[in-house]
N, C-alpha and C positions, 0 to 999 in steps of 0.2 A: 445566818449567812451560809452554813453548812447546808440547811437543808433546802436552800434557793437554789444553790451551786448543783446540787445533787437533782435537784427538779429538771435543771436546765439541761443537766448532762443529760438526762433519760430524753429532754425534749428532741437533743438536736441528736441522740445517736443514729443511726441510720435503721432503718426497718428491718432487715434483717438482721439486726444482733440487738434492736431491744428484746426484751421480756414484758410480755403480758405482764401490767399490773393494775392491781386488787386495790381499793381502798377499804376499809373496813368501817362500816358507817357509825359505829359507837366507840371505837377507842381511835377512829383515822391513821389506821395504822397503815402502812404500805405490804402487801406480801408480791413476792416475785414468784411470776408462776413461769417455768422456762416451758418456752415452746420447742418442739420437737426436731432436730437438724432434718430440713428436706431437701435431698438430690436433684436439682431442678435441671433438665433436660432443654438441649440448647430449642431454642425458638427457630420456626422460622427454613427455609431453604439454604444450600450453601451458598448462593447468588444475594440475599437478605443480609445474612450472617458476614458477610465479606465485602459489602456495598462500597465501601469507603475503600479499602485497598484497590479494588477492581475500578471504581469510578476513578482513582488518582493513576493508575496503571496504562488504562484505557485512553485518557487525558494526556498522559507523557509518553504513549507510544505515535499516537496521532501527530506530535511534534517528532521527537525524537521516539526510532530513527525514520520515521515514513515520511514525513513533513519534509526532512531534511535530505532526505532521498529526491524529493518532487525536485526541492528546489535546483538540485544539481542537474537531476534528469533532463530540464528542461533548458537549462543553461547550455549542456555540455551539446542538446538538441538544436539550440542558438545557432552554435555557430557553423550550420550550414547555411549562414547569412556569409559567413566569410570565404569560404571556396567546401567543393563536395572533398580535398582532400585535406581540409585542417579541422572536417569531422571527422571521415577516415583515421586519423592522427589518433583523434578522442575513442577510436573504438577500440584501436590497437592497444590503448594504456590500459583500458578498460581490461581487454583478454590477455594480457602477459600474468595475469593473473592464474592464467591456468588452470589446473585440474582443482583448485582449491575456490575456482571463480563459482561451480554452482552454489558451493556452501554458503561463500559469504552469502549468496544471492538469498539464501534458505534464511541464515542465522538472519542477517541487520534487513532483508526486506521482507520477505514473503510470510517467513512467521509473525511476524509482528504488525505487517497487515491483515492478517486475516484473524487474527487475535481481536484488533483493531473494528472490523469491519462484523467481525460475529458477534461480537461484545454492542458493539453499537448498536445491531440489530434488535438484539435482546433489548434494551433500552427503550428503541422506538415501539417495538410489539408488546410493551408491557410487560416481560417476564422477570422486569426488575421494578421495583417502586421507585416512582421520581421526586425523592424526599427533596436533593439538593436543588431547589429552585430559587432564582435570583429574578430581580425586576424586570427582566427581558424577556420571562417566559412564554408570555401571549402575543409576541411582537411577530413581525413578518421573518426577521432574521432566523428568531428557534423554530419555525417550520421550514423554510429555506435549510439549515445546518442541516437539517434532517433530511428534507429532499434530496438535498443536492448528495448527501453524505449515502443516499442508495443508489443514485444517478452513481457516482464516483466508485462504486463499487464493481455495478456489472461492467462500466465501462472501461474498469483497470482488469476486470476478468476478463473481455471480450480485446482489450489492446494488447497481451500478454500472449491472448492464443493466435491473437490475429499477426502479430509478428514473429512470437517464438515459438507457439505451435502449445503451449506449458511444459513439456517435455524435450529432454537430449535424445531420448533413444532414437535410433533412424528407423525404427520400423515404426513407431505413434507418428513421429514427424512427415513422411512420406505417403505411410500411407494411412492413416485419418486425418491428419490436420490441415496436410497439401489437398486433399480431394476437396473439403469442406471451407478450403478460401481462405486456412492460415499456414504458419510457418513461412511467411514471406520474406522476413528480413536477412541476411545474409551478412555476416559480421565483417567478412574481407569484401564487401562490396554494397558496403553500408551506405553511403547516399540514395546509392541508384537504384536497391532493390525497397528503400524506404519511401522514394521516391515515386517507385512505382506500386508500391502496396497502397498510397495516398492518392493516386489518382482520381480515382471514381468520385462523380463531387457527393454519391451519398456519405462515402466514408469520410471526407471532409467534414459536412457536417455534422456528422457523428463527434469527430472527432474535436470539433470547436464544440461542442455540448460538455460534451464530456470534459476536457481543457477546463474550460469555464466550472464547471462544475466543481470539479476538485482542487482550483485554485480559489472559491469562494468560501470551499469548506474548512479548506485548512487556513484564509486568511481572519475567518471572524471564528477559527478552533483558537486562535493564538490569542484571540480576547478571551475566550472561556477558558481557555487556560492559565490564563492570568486570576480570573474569578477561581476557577477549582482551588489552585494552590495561594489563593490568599494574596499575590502579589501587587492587584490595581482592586482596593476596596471601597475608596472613598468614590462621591461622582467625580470629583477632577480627577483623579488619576483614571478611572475609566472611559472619561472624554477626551483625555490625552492616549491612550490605549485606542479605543474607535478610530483616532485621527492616525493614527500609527498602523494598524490593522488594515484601514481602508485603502493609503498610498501603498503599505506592500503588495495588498490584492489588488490592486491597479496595474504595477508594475510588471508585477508575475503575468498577470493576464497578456501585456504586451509581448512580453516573453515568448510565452506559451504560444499565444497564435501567431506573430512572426517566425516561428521555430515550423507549426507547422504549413503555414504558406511559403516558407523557405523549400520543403519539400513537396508539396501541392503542387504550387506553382509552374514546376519543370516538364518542358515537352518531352517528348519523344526523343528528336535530336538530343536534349540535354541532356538525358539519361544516357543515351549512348555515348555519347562524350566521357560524362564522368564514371562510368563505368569502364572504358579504356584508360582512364588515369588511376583507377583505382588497379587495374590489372599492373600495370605499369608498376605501381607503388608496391604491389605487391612479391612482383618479379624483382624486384632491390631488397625488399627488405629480406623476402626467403635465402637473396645471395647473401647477404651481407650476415647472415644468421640470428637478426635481430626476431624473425617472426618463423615459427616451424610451419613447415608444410602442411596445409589442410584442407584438403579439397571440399568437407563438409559445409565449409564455412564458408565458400565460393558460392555464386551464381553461374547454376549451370541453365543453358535451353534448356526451355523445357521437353523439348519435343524431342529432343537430340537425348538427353536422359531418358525419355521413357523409352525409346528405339533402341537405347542400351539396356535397356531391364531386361528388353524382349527375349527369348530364348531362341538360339540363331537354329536356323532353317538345317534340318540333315544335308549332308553332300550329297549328290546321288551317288549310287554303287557304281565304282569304272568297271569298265569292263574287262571279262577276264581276257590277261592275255593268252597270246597262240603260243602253244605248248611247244612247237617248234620250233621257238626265236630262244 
């Protein structure tokens, strides 16, 4: 029984810590021959090597916080269903935020999508191996996640520059961004310049692509992310996931494109209307000292600001006067 026990242990020890063994073919003797300790050198890239950290990272940034950023996004975009000033309202809560507003903007969105969005990349081009595959792989949906998820990229790069220009400074914002068709949005006069940045029905449709787009990716991301972190494994629980997945990405979508046909939709007249309400609101709140003064954040003419840039014309020389007076 000793030397079963003894067999079994040598069977099941793990490969690197058996010892080479000898049987001795006239006395059956057993000799241990120890093998040599080898340094073995990690395998692989740091992208291979970190697969699993990076794939669960990548997965819970794509929800939280980007996911959860959309969803607000478009919400708080809603409700210029309700009047141009109880969006107004939402933009002002937005900037009382102050000088600490680009950060957050940095920390909880911008890094984390683009963490999000690089990482993803790699993924789709192959510079990571797609060990974690589930029954869905070859379906229309996993090439969709992936389309839609580079559609959803250049088009939160190209909405980002196209309303805020990517930068604060006023020399990118004026003069690259303004010449090139962005920086159009205007925070103290948020309907009406978003309003009018929505006009053009190409940028519409862009902009319903794009919507679409990034509201499919992240409503069937919330089903793979249920698969990544283990939480819907069985098929009923992922058929109840799909049914769950699919009514929010329905919902959101309605969202999304009423948010931007709430601002499409407005004429000319309209714009000018709510852009004298939004002045108005503005003039209360600078009295009342709820909001500081900021003309950067106003819509100015355009032609009226550039006429100010201009550098004003010499006086001509008067003449001298008569020495005699």
């Amino acid at each position: 029984m000793t030397t079963l026990l003894a067999l079994a242990g040598d069977t099941f020890r793990p490969a690197r810590q058996q010892n080479d063994l000898v049987r001795h073919p006239a006395h059956k003797q057993r000799t241990a021959v120890t093998a040599a300790p080898v340094n073995e050198a990690p395998q692989g890239t740091f992208l291979s090597r970190n697969e699993f950290l990076l794939r669960r990272l990548h997965s819970l940034s794509g929800i939280i916080p980007v996911g959860a950023y959309m969803v607000v996004h478009l919400l708080t975009n809603s409700t210029i269903l309700d009047s141009a000033l109880t969006f107004q309202k939402n933009v002002y809560t937005i900037h009382s935020l102050g000088q600490i507003l680009p950060l957050v903007e940095w920390v909880f969105i911008f890094i984390p999508l683009l963490f999000h969005a690089i990482f993803g990349v790699v993924i789709i081009r192959g510079g990571l191996p797609n060990s974690s595959t589930y029954k869905y792989t070859n379906n229309v949906r996993y090439t969709l996640q992936r389309a839609t998820g580079m559609i959803a990229f250049v088009f939160i790069m190209w909405h980002v520059f196209h309303m805020h220009g990517w930068f604060h400074s006023e020399w990118w914002a004026n003069g690259v961004a303004a010449p090139l068709g962005g920086y159009m949005f205007r925070p103290y006069n948020a309907a009406s310049t978003a309003a009018e940045a929505l006009s053009p029905l190409i940028v519409q449709i862009l902009y319903a692509i794009g919507i679409l787009s990034c509201v499919f990716h992240l409503a069937n991301g919330v089903w793979t992310f249920g698969i990544t972190w283990g939480i819907w494994i069985t098929p009923q629980a992922q058929h109840r996931a799909t049914i769950g997945a699919t009514v929010f990405g329905v919902l959101l979508s309605i969202v999304g494109l009423s948010a931007l046909g709430g601002f499409a939709l407005k004429s000319k007249e309209d714009i000018l209307k709510m852009r004298e309400e939004e002045n108005r609101m503005y003039e209360m709140k600078t009295a009342s000292g709820d909001v500081t003064k900021d003309d950067h954040k106003r819509w100015h003419d355009p032609a009226a600001h550039a006429k100010s840039l201009e550098p004003s014309a010499a006086e001509p020389p008067k003449p001298a006067e008569d020495a005699n007076k």
